[in-house]
C-alpha positions in Angstrom: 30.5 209.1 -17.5 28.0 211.0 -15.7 24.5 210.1 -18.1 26.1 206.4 -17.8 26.5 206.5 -14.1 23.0 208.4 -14.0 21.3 205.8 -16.0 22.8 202.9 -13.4 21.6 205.0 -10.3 17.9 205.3 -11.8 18.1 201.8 -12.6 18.8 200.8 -9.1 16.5 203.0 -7.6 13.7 201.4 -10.1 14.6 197.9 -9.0 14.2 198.9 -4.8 11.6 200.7 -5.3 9.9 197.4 -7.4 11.1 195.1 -4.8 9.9 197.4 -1.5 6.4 197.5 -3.7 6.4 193.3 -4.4 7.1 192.8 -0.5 3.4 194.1 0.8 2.1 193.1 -2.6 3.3 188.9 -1.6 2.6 189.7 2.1 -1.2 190.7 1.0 -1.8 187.7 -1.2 -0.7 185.2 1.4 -3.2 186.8 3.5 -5.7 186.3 1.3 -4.9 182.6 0.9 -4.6 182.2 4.7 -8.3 183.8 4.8 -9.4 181.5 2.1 -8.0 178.2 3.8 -9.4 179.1 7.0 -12.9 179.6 5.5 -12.7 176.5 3.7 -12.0 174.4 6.9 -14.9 176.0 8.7 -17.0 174.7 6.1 -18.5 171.6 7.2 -18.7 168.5 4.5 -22.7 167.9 4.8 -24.5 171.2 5.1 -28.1 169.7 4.4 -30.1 168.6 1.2 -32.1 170.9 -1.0 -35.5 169.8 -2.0 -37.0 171.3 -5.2 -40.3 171.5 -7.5 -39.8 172.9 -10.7 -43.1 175.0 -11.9 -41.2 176.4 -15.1 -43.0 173.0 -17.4 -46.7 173.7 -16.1 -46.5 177.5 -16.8 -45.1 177.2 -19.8 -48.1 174.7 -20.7 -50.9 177.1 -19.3 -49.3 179.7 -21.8 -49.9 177.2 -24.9 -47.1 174.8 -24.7 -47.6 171.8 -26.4 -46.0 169.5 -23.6 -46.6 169.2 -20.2 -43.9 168.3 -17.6 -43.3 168.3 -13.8 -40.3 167.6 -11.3 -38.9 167.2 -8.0 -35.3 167.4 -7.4 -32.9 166.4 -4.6 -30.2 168.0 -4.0 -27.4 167.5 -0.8 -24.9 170.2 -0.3 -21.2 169.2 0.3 -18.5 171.7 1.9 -21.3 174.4 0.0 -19.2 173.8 -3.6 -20.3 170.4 -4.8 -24.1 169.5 -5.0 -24.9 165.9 -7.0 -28.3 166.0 -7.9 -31.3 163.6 -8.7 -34.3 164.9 -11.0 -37.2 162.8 -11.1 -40.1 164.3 -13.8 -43.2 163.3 -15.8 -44.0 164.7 -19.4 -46.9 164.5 -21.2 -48.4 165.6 -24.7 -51.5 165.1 -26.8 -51.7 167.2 -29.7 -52.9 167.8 -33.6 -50.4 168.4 -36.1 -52.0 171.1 -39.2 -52.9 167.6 -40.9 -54.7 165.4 -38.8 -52.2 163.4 -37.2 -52.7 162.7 -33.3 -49.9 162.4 -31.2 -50.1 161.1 -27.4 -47.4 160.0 -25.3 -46.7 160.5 -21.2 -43.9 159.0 -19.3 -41.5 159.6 -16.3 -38.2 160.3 -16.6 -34.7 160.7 -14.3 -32.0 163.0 -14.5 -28.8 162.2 -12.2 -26.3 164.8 -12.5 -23.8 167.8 -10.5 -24.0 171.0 -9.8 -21.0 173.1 -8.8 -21.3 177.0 -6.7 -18.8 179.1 -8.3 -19.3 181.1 -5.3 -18.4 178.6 -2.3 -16.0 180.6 -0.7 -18.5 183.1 0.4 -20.4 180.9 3.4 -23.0 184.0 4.3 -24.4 184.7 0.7 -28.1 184.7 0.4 -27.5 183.2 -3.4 -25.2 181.8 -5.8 -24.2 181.2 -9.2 -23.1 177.6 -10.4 -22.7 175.4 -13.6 -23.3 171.4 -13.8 -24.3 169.0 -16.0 -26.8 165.8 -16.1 -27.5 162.2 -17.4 -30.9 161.9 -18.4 -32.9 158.8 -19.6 -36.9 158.2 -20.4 -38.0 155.2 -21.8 -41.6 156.0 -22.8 -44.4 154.4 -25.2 -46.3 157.3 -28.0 -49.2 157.1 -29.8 -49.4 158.6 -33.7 -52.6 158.1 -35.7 -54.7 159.6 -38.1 -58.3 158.8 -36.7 -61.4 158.3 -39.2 -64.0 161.1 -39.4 -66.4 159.2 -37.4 -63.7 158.7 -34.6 -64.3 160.8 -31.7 -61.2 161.9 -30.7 -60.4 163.1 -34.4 -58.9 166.3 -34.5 -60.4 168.5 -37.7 -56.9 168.4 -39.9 -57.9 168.4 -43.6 -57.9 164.4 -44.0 -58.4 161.7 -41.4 -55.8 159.5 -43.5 -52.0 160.0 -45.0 -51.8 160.5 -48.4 -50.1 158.1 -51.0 -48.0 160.5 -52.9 -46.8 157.5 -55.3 -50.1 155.5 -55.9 -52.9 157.9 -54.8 -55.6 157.1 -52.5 -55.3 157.3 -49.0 -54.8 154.7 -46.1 -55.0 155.2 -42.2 -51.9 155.5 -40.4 -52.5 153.7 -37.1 -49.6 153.1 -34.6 -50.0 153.1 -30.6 -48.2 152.2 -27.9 -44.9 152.5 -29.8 -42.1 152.1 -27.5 -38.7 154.0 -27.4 -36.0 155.1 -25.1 -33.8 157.9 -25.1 -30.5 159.3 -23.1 -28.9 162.4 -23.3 -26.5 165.2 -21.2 -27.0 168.4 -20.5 -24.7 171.2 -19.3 -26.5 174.0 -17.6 -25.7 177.2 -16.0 -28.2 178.6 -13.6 -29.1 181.0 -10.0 -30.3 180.5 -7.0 -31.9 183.4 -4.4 -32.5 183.0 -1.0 -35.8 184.8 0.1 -36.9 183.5 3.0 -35.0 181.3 6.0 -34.9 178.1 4.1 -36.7 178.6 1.1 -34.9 179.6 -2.0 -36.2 180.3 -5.9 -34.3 180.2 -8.8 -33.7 179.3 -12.9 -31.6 177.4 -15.0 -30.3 177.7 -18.1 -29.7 173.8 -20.2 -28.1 172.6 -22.9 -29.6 169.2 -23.9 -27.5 166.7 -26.2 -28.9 163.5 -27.7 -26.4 160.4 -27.0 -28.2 157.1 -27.6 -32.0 155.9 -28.5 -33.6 152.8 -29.2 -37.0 153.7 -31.2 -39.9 152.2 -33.1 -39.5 150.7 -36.9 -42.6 152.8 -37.5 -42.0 156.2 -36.9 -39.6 158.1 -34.7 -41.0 159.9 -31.7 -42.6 163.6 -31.8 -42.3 164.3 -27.7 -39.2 162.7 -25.5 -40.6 163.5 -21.6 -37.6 165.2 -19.8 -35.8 166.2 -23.5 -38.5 167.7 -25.5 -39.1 168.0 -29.2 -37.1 165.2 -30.8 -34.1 165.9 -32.3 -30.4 166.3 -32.0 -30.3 168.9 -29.2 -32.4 171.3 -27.7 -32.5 174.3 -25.0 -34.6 174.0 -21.8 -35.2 176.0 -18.8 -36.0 175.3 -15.3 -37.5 177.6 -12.9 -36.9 176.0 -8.8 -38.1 176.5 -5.6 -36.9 174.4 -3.2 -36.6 173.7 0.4 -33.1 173.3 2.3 -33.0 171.2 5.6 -30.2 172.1 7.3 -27.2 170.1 8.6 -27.6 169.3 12.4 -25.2 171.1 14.7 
């Protein structure tokens, strides 16, 4: 009886000494949440707007990019967790494929979109991490050619025309002021730093997904302003500084 009645008294022990340990353990998380609450409703629900210039798309140019783009961004902060977001951009390209072929097209384009802080509970931080996503939509006119040699603008490829692979020869391929439209989404995970009273700097990391496009019977675009390369998806990157004007007390 006595390894039974041993067995029993440990047990008990076990469960007290659980149950003393669980009591602190509850009383701390409430705590916590009670902290958390309270921090929330000092958070006011307008806390300013952010205003932004992207100056990732002209570096990347001046280091041999093939496009060209710029943006502003607006950005208001609500309760410091939920930021909706308009992008407004032009891109541009005029380049030479190995070939000859020219290709030209500039356009704006307009992102609408969200992002979330994934660290709003913390109201002092000089930074924060968040995630969001955007609509975006260009509708944009292209140029793609072969000029003649005597053309000016021609680019030195191997041959001014296209060749016919079935018949032989060659014929000029001619087509401007194509026009086409595009939308897409992107998700995006990004940063922002604080470095000096209002003005903050940070990068973006974005996912871009093709969803709809209405394009030319002649030839499908090379450049999409806001999007990129043409094709299914692609990955972009946005490097901000912006502006914040603060909420008035």
């Amino acid at each position: 009886m006595r390894p039974k009645t041993l067995r029993y008294s440990i047990f008990t022990v076990n469960l007290l000494l659980l149950f003393s340990l669980s009591i602190p353990a509850q009383a701390q998380e409430k705590e916590e949440k009670k902290k958390e609450s309270e921090v929330t409703e000092k958070i006011p629900l307008y806390n300013g707007i952010f205003i932004g210039a992207d100056i990732y798309g002209l570096g990347a140019s001046v280091f041999g990019s093939d496009f060209l783009s710029s943006e502003i961004s607006l950005e208001v902060d609500l309760k410091n967790r939920f930021l909706p977001v308009a992008e407004i951009g032009y891109g541009t390209t005029d380049t030479w494929t190995e070939t000859g072929i020219h290709y030209k097209s500039n356009a704006p384009y307009f992102r609408l979109g969200l992002n979330y802080n994934t660290m709003h509970k913390k109201i002092n931080n000089i930074g924060y991490l968040y995630v969001g996503f955007r609509y975006g939509i260009s509708s944009f006119k292209y140029d793609v050619y072969t000029p003649t040699l005597e053309d000016p603008t021609y680019g030195g490829g191997t041959n001014p025309n296209l060749e016919d692979p079935v018949w032989g020869g060659s014929l000029p391929y001619d087509y401007r002021d194509q026009k086409a439209t595009m939308h897409w989404v992107e998700f995006l995970a990004g940063v922002r730093v604080n470095i000096y009273k209002n003005i903050s700097m940070g990068w973006a990391f974005r996912m871009k997904y093709r969803s709809s496009t209405s394009l030319s019977k002649y030839g499908d675009p090379w450049y999409v302003p806001g999007f990129g390369e043409y094709k299914g998806n692609n990955i972009g990157i946005t490097y901000t500084i912006s502006y914040k004007i603060p909420a008035k007390k």
